[in-house]
C-alpha positions as CSV (number, residue, x, y, z in Angstrom):
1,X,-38.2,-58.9,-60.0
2,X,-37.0,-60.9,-63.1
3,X,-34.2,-58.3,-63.5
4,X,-33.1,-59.1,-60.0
5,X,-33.0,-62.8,-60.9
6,X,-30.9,-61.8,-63.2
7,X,-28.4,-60.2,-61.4
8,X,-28.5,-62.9,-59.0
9,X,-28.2,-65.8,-61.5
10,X,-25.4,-63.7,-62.8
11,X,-23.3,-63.4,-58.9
12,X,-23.9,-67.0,-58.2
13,X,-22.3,-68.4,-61.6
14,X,-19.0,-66.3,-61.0
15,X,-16.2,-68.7,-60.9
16,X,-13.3,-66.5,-61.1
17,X,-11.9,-63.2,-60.0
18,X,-12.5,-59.9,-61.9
19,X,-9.6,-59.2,-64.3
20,X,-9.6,-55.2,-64.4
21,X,-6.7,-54.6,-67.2
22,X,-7.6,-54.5,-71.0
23,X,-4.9,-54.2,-73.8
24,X,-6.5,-51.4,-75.6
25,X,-5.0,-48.0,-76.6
26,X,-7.7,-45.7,-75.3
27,X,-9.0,-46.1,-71.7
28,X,-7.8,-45.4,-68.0
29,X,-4.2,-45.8,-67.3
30,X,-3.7,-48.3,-64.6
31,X,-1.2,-46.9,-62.0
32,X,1.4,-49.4,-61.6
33,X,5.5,-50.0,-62.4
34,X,6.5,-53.6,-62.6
35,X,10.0,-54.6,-61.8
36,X,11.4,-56.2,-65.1
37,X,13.6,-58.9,-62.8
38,X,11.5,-60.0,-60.2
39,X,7.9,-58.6,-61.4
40,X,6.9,-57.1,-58.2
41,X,4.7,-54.2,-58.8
42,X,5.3,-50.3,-57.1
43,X,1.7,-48.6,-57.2
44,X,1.3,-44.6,-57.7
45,X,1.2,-43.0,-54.3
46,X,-2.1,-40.9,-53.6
47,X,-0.6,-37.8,-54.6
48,X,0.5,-39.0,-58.5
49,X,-3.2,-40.0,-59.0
50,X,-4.3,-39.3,-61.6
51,X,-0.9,-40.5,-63.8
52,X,0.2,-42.4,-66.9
53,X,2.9,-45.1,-65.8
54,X,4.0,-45.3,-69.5
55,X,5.4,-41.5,-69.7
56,X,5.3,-40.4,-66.2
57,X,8.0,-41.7,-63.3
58,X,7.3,-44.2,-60.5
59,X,7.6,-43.1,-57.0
60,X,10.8,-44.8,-56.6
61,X,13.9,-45.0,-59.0
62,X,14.7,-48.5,-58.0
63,X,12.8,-51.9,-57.1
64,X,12.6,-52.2,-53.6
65,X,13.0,-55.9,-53.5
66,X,15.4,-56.4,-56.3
67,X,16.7,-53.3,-57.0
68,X,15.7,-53.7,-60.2
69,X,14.1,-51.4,-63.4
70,X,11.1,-50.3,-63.2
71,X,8.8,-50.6,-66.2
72,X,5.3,-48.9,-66.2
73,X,2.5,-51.1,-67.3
74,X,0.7,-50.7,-70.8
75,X,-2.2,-52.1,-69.7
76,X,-6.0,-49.8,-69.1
77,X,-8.5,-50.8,-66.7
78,X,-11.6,-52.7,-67.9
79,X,-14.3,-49.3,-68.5
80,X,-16.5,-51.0,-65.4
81,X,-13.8,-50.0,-63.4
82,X,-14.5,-46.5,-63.9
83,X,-18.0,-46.6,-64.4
84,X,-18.3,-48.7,-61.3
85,X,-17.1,-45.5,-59.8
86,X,-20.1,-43.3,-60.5
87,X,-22.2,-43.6,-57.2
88,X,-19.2,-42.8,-54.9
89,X,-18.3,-39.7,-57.4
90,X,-21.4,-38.3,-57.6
91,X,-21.8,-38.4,-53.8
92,X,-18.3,-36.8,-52.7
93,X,-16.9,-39.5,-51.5
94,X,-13.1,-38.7,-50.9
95,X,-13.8,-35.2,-51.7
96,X,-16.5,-34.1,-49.2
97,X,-16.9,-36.6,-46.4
98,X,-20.3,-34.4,-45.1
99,X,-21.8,-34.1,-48.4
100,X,-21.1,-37.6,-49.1
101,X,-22.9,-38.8,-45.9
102,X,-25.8,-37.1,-46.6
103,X,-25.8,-38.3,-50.5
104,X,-24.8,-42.3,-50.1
105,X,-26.5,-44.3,-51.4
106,X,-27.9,-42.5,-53.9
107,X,-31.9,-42.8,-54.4
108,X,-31.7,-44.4,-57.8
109,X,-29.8,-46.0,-60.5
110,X,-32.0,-45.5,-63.8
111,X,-29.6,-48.0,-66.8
112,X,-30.7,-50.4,-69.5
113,X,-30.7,-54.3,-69.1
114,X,-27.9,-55.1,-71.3
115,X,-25.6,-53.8,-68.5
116,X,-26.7,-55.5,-65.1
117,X,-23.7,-58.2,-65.1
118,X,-21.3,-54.7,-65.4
119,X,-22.4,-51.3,-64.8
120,X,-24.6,-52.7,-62.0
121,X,-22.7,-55.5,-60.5
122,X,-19.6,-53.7,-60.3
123,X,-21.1,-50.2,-58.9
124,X,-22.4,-52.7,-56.3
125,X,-19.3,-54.9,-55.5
126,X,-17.1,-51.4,-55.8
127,X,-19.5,-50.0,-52.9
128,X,-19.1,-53.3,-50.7
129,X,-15.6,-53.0,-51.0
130,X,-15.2,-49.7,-49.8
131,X,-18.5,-48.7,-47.9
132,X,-20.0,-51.9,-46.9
133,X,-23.0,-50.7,-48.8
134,X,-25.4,-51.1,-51.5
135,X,-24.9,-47.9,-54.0
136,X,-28.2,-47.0,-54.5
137,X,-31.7,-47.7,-52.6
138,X,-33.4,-48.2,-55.8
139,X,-32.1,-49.4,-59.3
140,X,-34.8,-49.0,-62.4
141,X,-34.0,-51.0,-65.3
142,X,-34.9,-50.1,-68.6
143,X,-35.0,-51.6,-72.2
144,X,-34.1,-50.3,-75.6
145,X,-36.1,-48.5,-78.1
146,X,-35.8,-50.9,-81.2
147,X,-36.7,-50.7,-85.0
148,X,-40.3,-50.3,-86.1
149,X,-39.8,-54.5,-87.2
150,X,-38.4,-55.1,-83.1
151,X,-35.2,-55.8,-84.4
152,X,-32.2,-53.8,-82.5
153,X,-31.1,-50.6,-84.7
154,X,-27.2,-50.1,-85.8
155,X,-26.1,-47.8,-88.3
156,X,-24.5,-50.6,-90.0
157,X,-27.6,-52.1,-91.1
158,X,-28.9,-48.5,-92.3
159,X,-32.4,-48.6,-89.7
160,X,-31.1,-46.4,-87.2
161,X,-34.3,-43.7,-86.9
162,X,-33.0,-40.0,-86.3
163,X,-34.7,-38.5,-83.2
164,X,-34.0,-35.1,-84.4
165,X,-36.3,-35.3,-87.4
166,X,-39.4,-36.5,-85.2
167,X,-38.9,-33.5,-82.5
168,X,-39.0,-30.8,-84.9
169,X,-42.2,-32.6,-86.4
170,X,-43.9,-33.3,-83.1
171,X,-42.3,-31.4,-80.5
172,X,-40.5,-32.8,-77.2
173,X,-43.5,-33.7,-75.3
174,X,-44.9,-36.2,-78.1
175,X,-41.8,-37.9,-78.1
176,X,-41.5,-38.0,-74.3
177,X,-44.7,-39.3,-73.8
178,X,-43.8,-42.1,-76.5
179,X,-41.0,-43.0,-74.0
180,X,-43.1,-42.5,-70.8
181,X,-45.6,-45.4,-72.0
182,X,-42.7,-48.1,-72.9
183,X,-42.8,-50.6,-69.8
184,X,-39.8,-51.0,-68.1
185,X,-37.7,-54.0,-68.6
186,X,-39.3,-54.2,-72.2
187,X,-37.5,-53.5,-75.6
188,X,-40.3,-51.6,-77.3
189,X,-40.6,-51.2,-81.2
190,X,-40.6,-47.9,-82.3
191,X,-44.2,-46.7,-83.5
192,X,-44.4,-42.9,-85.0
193,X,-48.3,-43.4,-84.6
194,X,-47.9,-43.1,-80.7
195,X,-46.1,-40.5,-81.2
196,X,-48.5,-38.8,-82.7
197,X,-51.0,-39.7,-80.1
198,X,-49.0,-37.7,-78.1
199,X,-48.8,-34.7,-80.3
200,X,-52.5,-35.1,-80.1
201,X,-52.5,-34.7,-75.8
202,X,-50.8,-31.9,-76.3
203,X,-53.2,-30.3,-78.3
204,X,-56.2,-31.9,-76.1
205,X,-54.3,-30.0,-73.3
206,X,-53.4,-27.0,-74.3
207,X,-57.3,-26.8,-75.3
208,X,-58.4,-27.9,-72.2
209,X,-56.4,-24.7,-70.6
210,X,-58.3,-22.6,-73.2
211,X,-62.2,-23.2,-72.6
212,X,-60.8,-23.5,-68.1
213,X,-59.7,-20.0,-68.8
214,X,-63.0,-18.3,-68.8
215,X,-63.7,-20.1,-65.4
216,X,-60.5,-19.4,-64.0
217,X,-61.5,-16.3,-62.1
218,X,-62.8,-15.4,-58.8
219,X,-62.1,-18.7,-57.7
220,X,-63.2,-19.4,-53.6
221,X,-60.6,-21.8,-52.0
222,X,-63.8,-23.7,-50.5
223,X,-66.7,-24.4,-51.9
224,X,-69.9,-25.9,-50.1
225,X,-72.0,-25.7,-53.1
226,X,-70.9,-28.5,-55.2
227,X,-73.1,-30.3,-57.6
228,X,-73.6,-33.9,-58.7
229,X,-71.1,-33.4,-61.4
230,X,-68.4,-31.3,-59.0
231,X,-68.3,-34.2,-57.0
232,X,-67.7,-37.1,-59.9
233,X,-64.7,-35.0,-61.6
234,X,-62.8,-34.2,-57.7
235,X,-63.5,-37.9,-56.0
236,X,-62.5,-38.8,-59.8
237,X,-59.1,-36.3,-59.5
238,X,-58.4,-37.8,-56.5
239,X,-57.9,-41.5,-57.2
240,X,-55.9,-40.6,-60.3
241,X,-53.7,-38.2,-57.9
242,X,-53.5,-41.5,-55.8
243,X,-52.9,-44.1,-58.8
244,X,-50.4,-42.0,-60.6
245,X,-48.2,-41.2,-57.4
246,X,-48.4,-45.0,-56.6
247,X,-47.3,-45.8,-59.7
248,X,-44.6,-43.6,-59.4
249,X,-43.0,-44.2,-56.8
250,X,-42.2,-47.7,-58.0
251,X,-41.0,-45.8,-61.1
252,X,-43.8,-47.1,-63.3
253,X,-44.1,-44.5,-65.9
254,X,-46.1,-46.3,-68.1
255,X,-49.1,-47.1,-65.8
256,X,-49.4,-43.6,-64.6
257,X,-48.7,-42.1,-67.5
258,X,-52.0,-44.4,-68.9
259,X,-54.1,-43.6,-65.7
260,X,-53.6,-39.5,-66.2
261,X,-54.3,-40.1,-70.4
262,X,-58.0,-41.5,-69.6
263,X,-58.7,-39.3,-67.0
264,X,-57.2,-35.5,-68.9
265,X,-59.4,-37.2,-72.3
266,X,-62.1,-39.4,-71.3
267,X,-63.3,-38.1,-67.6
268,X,-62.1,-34.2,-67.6
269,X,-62.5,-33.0,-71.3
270,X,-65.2,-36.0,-73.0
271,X,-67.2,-35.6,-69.8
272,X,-66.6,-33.2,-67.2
273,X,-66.5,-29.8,-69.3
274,X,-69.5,-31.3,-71.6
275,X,-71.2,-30.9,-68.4
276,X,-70.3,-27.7,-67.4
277,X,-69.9,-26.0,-70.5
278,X,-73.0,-23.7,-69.6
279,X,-72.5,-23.1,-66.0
280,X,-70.5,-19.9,-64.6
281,X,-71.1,-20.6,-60.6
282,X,-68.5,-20.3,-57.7
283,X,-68.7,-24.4,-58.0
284,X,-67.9,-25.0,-61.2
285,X,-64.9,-22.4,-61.1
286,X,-63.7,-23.9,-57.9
287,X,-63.8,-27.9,-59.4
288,X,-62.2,-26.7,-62.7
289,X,-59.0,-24.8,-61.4
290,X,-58.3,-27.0,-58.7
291,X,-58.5,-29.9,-61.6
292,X,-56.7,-28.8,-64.4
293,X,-54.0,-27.4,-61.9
294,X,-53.5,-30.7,-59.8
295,X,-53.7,-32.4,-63.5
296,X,-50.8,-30.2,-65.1
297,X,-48.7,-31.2,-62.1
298,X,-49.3,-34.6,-62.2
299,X,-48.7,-34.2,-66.5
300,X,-45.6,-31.8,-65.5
301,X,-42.1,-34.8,-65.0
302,X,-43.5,-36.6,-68.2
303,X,-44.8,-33.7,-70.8
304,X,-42.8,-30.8,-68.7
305,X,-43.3,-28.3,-71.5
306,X,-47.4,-28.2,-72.1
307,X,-48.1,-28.3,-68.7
308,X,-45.3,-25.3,-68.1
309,X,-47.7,-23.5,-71.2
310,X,-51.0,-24.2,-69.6
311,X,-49.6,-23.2,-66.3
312,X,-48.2,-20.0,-67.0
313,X,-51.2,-19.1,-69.4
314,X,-53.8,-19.5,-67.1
315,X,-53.0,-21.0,-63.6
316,X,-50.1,-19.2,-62.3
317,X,-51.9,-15.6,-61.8
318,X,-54.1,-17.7,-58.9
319,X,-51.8,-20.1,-57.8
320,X,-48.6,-17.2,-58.0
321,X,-46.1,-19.9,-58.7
322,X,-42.6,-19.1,-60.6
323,X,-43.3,-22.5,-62.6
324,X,-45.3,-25.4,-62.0
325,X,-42.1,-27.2,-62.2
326,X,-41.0,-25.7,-57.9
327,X,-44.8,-26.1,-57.0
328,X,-45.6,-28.9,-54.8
329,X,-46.6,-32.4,-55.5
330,X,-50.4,-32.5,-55.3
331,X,-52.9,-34.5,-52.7
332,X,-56.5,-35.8,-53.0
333,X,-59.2,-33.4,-53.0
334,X,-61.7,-35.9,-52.1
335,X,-63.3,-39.2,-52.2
336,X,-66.8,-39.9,-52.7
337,X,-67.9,-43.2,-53.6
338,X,-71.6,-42.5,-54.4
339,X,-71.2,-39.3,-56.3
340,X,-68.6,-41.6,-58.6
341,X,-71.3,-44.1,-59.1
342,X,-74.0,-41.3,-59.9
343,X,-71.9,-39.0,-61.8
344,X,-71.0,-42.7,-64.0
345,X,-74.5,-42.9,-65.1
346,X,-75.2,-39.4,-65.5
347,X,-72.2,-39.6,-67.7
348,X,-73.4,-42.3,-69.5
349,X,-76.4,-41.0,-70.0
350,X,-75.5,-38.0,-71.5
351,X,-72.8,-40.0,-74.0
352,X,-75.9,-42.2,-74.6
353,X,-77.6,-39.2,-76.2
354,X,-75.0,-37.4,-77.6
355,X,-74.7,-40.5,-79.8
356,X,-78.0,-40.7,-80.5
357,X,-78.2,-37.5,-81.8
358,X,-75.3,-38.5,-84.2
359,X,-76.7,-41.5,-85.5
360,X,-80.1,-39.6,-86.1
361,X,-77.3,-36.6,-88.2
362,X,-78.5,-34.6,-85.5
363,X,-76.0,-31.1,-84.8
364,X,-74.7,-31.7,-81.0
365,X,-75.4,-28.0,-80.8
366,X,-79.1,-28.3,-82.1
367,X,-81.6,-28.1,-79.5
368,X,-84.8,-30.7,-79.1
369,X,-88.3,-30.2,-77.5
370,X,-88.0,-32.6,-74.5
371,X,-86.4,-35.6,-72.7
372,X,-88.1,-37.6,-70.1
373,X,-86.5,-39.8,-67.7
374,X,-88.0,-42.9,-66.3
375,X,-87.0,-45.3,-63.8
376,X,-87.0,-45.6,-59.8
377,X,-84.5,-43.7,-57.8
378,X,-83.9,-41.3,-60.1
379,X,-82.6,-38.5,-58.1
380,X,-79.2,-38.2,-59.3
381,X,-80.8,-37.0,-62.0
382,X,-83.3,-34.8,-60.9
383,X,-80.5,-32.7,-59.0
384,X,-78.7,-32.5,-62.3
385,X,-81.7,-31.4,-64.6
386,X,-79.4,-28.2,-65.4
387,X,-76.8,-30.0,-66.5
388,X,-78.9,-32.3,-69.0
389,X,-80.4,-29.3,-70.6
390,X,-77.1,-27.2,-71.1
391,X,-75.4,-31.0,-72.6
392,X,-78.5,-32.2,-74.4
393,X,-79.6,-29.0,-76.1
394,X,-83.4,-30.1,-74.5
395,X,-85.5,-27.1,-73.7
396,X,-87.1,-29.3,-71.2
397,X,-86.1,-31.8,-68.9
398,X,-88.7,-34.5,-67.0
399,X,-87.7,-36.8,-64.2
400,X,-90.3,-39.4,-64.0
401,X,-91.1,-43.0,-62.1
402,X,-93.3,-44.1,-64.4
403,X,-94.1,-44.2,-68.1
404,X,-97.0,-42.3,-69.6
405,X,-96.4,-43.9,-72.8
406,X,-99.0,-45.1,-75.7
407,X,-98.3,-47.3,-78.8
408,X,-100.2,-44.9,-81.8
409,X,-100.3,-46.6,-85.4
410,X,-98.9,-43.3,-87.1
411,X,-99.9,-44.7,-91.0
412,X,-101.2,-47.4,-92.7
413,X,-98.8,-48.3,-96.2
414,X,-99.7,-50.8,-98.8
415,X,-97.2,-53.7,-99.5
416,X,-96.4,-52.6,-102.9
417,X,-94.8,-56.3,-103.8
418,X,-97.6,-58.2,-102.7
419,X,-100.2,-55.5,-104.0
420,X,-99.1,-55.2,-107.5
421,X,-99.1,-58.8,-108.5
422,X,-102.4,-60.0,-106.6
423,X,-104.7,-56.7,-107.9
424,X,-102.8,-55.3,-111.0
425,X,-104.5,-52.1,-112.0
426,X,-106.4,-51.8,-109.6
427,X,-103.3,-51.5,-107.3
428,X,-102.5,-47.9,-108.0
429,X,-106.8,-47.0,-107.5
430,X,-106.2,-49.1,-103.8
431,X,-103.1,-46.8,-103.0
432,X,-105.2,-43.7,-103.5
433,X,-108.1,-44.5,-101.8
434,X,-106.0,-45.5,-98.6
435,X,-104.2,-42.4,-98.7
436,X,-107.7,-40.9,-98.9
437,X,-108.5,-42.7,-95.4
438,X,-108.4,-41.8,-92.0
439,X,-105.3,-43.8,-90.6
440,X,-107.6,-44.5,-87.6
441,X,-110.2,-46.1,-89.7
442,X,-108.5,-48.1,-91.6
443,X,-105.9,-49.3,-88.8
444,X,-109.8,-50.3,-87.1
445,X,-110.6,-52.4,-90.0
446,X,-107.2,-53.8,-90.5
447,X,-107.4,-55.1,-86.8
448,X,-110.6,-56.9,-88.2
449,X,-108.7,-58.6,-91.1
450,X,-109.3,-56.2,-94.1
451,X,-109.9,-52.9,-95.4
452,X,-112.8,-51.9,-97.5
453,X,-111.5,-49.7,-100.2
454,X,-113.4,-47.5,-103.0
455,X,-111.5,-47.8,-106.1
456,X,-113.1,-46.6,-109.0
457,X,-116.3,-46.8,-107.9
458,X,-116.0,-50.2,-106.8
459,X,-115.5,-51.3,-102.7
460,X,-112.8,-53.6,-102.7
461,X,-112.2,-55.9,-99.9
462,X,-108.8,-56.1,-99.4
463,X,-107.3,-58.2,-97.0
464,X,-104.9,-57.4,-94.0
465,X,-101.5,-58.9,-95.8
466,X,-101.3,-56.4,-97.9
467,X,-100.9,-53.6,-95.7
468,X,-98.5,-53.2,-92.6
469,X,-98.7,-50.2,-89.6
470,X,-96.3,-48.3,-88.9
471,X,-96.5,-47.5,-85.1
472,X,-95.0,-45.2,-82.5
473,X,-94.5,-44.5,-78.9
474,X,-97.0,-41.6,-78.0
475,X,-96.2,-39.4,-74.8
476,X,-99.0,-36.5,-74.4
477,X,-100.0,-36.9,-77.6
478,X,-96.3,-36.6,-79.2
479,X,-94.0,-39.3,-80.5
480,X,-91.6,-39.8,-78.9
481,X,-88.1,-42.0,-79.4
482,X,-86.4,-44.4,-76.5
483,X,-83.6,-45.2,-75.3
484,X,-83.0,-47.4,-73.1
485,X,-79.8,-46.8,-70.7
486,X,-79.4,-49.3,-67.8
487,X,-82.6,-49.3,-65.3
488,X,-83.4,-45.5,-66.9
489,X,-85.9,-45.0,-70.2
490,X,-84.7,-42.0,-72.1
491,X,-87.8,-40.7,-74.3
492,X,-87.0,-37.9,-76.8
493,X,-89.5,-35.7,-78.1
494,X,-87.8,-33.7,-81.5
């Protein structure tokens, strides 16, 4: 909208006519022969076009109004002139009236913002003029890739970056996707880093297409068997089918260029295929091809070339395409509100423990003895109990509405910095005779203010304050560790 406040601030401070000749050497000849006595001016006839009045003759020998010389004119039209031109030549006009029905106007004008008050303002007074009509539906206005400081790049100044040097080190998708995610309108800094991050989706993808292709077989086009997890990733699909077409049909690349990023990373890789990594079931084959090949087209105007790899490597022997590039757009598979909000805990959930096993240096791969989930209205999780074992690494999994827990003291431990100073050599006799103690016993005594200890030969009565419990949640018998995840208790038995 600001652009066409531009344009329009522009129009309405106009306060003079258009002066189409330039004195410049190199440009388009304009096609005229002024009388040297009375200055009227003989234009070429149809048939001279296109012609130089400074070498080539004018269509008469003679004035018509003076009978004067004629001299051809050393002035060039203004460049507008001829770009101003572009929508009526790319559309036929004056060379094939059908063709140039069915092409004006034109769809879209794509052109940076430094040339509104020019490129675009002429195109569109050139079209009144001689169609009565706007030259294009749409026009998209873009900015200008500056400097990594913002500053605008000239080879004068020596910060002009080669683009040549980046594809060869990246490849043409990383550098398209760069250009993708710059808003339109904006002048955007150059950053190699994002860049990179695109370098990085097209490793994420093409590795996405590798662990899909040991599903991608036998795949039924309908599937009534769908899981928890199915569900999530398609209703999931769908809305970013829906948000990226959105987007571009306003031509905001950017915005669906982010929406399709989160969902190929975060939702389909992080998520979906942690899920599913264990399961080979007409479902799960079903959900994963119809994904990853509505994904690639979506991927395919902006990164044409990894999505052409991952197509031809593993989609096109089922969807029998000749490139994803001629397939068609694709539509929403479908929408379902509560298996999004489920399939958002159960993701959560699982990233919940994932990360606890990390922060415990615990392999991802490495199994445990048991998780037990606690909480009402749990059933989301109970129907995806295969799923939690195959993610987790848990040999079993419990679904539970209430907590069997108990609060154990595990060990009794002296407070060496209190101990040392008040006892002195009898500290180290103390130590030993607790260690010689039944933990229940002496956390019996502690709970009635001290501990009677034989050291040496001598009962000591030594006093609560010196000691502290170390305690733990008990499940069955076994300690267990929590998390706690929302309105659901996770309790993990190692």
């Amino acid at each position: 909208e600001f652009m066409k406040v531009r344009l329009q601030d522009w129009t309405n401070s106009l306060s003079w006519d258009w002066v189409l000749s330039r004195q410049r050497v190199f440009a388009t000849p304009i096609p005229v022969w002024e009388c040297e006595k009375c200055g009227h001016a003989v234009c070429a006839t149809e048939e001279m076009c296109y012609c130089d009045p400074t070498l080539d003759k004018a269509p008469v020998d003679k004035c018509p109004k003076c009978g004067g010389n004629l001299i051809g004119c050393t002035d060039v039209f203004d460049t507008w002139m001829d770009s101003s031109g572009s929508s009526l030549y790319n559309t036929f006009w004056g060379r094939d009236e059908e063709l140039h029905k069915k092409l004006f106007p034109m769809s879209l004008r794509p052109q940076s913002h430094d040339i509104i008050r020019t490129w675009a303002f002429y195109s569109i007074l050139r079209a009144d003029q001689i169609e009565n009509s706007i030259p294009w539906e749409n026009i998209m206005i873009h900015g200008f890739i500056m400097a990594p400081d913002g500053t605008p790049m000239h080879s004068s100044i020596g910060n002009v970056i080669d683009p040549i040097p980046i594809l060869q080190k990246y490849g043409a998708d990383a550098l398209r996707y760069y250009v993708t995610t710059c808003s339109l309108g904006m002048d955007t800094a150059f950053r190699e880093k994002d860049v990179i991050r695109g370098s990085k989706i097209c490793n994420k993808v093409y590795n996405i297409g590798q662990f899909a292709s040991k599903f991608i077989h036998d795949v039924p086009e309908t599937c009534d068997s769908l899981r928890l997890s199915d569900r999530w990733i398609l209703s999931k699909y769908s809305k970013t089918v829906k948000e990226v077409t959105d987007s571009m049909e306003v031509y905001e690349f950017d915005k669906a260029m982010r929406v399709l990023e989160d969902f190929i990373w975060h939702e389909l890789a992080d998520n979906y295929i942690e899920m599913v990594k264990g399961r080979d079931d007409d479902a799960v084959r079903y959900t994963i091809y119809n994904v990853l090949l509505g994904s690639m087209k979506l991927l395919a105007p902006m990164m044409p070339h990894i999505s052409e790899e991952v197509y031809q490597s593993h989609l096109k022997q089922i969807d029998g395409g000749k490139s994803i590039h001629l397939t068609c757009w694709p539509k929403p598979i479908l929408i379902d509100e509560k298996a999004e909000q489920e399939g958002e805990k159960l993701a959560e959930v699982i990233a919940q423990i994932r990360a606890w096993k990390g922060e415990k240096k615990i392999p991802l791969n490495q199994e445990i003895s048991m998780i037990e989930f606690v909480g009402k209205d749990l059933s989301f999780l109970e129907s995806s109990v295969q799923d939690l074992k195959d993610t987790t690494k848990a040999k079993e999994v419990k679904v539970e509405a209430e907590a069997k827990l108990t609060e154990e003291v595990i060990a009794v431990k002296p407070v060496h910095s209190k101990l040392g100073p008040a006892y002195k050599g009898q500290a180290k006799a103390i130590v030993s005779g607790l260690a010689a103690m039944d933990v229940k016993t002496a956390a019996e005594q502690l709970s009635k203010g001290a501990i009677t200890i034989n050291a040496d030969g001598e009962d000591l009565y030594v006093p609560a304050e010196f000691f502290q419990l170390e305690k733990a949640l008990m499940l069955e018998g076994k300690s267990v560790e929590t998390i706690q995840i929302g309105d659901v208790l996770v309790l993990i038995e190692q």
